[in-house]
C-alpha positions as CSV (number, residue, x, y, z in Angstrom):
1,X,-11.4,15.7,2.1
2,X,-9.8,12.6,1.1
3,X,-8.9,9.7,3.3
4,X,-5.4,8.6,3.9
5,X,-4.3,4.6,4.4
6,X,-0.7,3.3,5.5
7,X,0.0,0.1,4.2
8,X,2.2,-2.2,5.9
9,X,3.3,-5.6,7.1
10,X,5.5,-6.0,9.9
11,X,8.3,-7.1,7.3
12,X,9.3,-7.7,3.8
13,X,8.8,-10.0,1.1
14,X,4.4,-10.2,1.8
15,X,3.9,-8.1,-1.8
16,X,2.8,-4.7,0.3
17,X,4.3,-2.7,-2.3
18,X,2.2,-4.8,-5.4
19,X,-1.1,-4.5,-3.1
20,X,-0.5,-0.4,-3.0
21,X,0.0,-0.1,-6.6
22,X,-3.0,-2.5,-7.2
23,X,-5.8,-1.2,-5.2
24,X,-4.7,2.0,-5.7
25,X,-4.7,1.5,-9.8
26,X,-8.3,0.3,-9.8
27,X,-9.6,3.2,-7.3
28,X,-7.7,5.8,-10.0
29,X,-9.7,3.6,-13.1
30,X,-12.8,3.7,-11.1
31,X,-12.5,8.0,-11.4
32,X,-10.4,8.7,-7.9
33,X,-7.7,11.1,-7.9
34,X,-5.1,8.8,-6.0
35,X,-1.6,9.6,-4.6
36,X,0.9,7.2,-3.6
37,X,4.0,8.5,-1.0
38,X,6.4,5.8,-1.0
39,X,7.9,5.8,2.6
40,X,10.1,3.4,2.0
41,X,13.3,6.4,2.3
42,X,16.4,4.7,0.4
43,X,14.9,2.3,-0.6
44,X,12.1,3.2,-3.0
45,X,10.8,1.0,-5.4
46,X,6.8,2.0,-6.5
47,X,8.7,4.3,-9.0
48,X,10.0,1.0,-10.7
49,X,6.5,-0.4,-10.5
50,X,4.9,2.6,-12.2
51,X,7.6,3.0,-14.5
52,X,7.8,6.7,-13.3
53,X,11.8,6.4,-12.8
54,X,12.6,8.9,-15.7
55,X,9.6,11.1,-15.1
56,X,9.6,11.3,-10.8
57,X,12.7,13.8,-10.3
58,X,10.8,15.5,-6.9
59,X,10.5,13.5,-3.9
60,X,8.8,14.1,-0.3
61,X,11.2,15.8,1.1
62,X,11.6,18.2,-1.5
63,X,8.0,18.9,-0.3
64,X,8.8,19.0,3.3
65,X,11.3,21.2,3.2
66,X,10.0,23.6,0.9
67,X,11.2,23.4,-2.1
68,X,8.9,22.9,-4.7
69,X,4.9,22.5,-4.1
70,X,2.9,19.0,-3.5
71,X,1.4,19.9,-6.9
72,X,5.3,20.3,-8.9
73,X,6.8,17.4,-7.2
74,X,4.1,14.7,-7.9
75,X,3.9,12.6,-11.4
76,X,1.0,11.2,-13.0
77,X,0.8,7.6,-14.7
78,X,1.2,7.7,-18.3
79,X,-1.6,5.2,-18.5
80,X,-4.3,5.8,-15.6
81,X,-4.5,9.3,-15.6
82,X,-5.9,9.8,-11.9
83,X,-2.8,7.9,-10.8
84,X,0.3,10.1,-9.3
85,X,3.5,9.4,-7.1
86,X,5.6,11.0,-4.8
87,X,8.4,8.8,-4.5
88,X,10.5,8.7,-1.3
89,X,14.6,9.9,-1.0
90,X,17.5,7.7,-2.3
91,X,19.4,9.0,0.6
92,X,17.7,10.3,3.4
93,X,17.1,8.4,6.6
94,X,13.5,8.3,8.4
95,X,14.8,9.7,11.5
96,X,15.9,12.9,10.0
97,X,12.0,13.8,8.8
98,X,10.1,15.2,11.3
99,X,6.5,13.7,11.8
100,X,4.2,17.0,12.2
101,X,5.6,17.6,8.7
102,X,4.7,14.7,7.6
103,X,1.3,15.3,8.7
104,X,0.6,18.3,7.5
105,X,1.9,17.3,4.1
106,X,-0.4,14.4,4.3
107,X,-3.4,16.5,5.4
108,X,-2.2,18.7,2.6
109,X,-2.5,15.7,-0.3
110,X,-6.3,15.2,1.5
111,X,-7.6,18.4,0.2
112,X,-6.7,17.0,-3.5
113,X,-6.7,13.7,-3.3
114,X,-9.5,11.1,-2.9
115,X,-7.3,9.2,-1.1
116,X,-3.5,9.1,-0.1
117,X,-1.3,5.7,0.0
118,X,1.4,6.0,2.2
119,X,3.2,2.6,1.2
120,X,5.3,1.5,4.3
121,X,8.4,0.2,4.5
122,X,9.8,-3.6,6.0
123,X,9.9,-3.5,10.0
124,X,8.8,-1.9,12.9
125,X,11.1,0.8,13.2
126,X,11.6,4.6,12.5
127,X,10.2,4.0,8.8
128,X,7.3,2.6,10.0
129,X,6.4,5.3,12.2
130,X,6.5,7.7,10.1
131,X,4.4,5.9,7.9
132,X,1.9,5.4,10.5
133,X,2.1,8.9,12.3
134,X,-0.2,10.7,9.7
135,X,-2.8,7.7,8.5
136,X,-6.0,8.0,9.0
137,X,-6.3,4.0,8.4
138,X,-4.2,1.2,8.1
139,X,-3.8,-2.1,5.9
140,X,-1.7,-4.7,7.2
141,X,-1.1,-7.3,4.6
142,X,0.5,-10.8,5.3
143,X,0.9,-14.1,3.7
144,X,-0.5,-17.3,5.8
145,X,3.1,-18.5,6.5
146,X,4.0,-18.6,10.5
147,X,7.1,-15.8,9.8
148,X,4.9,-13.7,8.5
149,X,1.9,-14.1,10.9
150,X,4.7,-13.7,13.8
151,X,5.9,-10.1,12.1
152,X,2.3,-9.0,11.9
153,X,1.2,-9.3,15.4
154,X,4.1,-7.0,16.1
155,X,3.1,-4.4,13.5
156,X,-0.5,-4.6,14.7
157,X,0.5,-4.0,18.4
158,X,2.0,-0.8,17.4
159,X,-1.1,0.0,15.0
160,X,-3.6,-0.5,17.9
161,X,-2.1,1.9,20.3
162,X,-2.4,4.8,17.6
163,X,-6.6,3.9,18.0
164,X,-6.7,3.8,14.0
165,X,-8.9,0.8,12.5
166,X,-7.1,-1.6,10.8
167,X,-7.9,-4.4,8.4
168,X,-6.5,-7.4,7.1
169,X,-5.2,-8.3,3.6
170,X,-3.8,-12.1,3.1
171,X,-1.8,-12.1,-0.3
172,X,-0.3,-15.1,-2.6
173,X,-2.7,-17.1,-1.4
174,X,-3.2,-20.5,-3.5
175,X,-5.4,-23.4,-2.5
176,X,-2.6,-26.0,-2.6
177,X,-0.8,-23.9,-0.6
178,X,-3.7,-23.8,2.2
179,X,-4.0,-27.5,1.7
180,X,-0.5,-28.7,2.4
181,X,0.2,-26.1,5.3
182,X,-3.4,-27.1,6.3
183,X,-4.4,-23.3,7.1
184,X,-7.0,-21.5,6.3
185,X,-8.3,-17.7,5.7
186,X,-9.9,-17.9,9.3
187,X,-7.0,-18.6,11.1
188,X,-4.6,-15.5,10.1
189,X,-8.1,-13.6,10.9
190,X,-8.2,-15.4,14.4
191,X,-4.2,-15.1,15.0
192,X,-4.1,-11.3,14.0
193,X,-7.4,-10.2,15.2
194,X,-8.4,-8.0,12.4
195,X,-11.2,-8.2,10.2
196,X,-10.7,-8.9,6.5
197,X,-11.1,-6.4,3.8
198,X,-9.5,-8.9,1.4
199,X,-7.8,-12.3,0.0
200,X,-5.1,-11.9,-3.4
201,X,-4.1,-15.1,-5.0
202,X,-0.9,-15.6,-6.0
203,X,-0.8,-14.4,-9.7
204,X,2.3,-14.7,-12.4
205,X,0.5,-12.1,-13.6
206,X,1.3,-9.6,-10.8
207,X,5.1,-10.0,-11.1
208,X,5.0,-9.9,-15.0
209,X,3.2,-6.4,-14.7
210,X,5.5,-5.1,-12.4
211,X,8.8,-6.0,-14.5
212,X,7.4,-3.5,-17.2
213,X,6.0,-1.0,-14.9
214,X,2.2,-1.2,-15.2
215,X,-0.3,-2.2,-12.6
216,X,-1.3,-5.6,-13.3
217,X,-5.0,-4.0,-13.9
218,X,-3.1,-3.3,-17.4
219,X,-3.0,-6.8,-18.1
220,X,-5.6,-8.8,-16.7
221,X,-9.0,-9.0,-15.0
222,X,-8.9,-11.9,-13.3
223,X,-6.6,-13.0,-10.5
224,X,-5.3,-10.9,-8.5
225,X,-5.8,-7.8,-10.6
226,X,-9.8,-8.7,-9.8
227,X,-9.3,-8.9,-5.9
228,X,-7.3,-5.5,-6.4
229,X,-10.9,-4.4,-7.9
230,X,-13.1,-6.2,-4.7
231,X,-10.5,-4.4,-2.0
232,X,-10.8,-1.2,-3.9
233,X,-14.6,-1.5,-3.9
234,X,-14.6,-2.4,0.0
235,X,-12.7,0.8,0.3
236,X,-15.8,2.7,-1.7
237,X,-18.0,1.5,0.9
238,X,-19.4,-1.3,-1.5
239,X,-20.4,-4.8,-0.5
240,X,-18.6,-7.3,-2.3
241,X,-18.6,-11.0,-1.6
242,X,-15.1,-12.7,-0.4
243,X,-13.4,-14.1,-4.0
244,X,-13.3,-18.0,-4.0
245,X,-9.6,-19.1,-4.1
């Protein structure tokens, strides 16, 4: 049985999206069989990042309604071959999927899956719930900027009363950054609460991989794509010491 993990942030623009594809890249190179269910409905975009536009015609509602099988309507990644999506609808709202569907297509993706991203999108809202409702985990991930502390204490307020544990990812990080805002690792750990399961530093890299649809993995293996590889790891049950920024 396979473990599933909502990833989230409380709102847009933290690089949630670029930490699912990443960790879940190097977990699929390290021999997982790893799906990712964009929940993000209208407004998908990990097809873009995987360069699975042409190739991912189902979507999760095609599953949830009964059209076609989990097995048809997912796509595997031309280049890491335990990789696969299931995009989310162009159209449909969140409100209009029902959640003990989207559990039992999520328990489902379990029993053939190692594990099962459920890529959340911006907000707190009906999107996010449904996200959340079938997780067996969750991620939060957040920059060290005050807007994005201030969204995550929301998003982590909701997480808590669900009773699922929840960890800590701080992304774009860059020590001039830290130095100028004088902040530090410890105090989005101390603000949210959470424990870490990883820091990403800001990497050109990252966004160059994602304009030609690969995970940055592809690319490099250093930067980010190596804190991908830690957080991935962590996720194995491995320890691996924090990366130096």
């Amino acid at each position: 049985m396979g473990t599933s993990i909502v990833v989230t942030s409380g709102k847009g623009g933290t690089g949630k999206s670029t930490f699912t594809v990443g960790v879940a890249s190097c977990l699929a190179a390290m021999g997982k069989r790893v799906l990712c269910i964009d929940m993000d409905m209208g407004l998908r975009n990990l097809d873009l990042m995987l360069d699975l536009s042409d190739r991912a015609l189902m979507d999760v509602t095609d599953v949830l309604e009964g059209r076609c099988s989990l097995e048809r309507a997912v796509t595997g990644h031309h280049m890491i071959h335990s990789l696969f999506l299931l995009p989310a609808p162009v159209t449909r709202p969140a409100e209009e999927i029902d959640q003990e569907r989207m559990r039992a297509l999520v328990a489902l993706a379990k029993e053939q899956f190692d594990f099962v991203f459920l890529d959340c999108p911006a907000g707190i809202g009906s999107g996010f719930r449904l996200a959340t409702c079938a997780a067996d985990r969750a991620i939060l991930v957040c920059t060290t900027d005050p807007v994005s502390l201030r969204a995550a204490e929301s998003a982590v307020q909701l997480l808590r009363r669900t009773g699922k544990p929840i960890h800590l990812a701080v992304n774009r990080i860059t020590r001039s950054f830290l130095k100028i805002t004088r902040t530090t690792i410890d105090d989005a750990m101390d603000a949210l609460a959470l424990p870490l399961i990883g820091i990403i530093p800001d990497d050109p890299k990252v966004t160059l991989a994602a304009s030609k649809g690969q995970p940055v993995i592809t690319c490099s293996d250093r930067g980010a794509a190596r804190a991908f590889y830690n957080i991935a790891n962590r996720l194995l049950g491995r320890q691996i010491p924090p990366m130096k920024i």
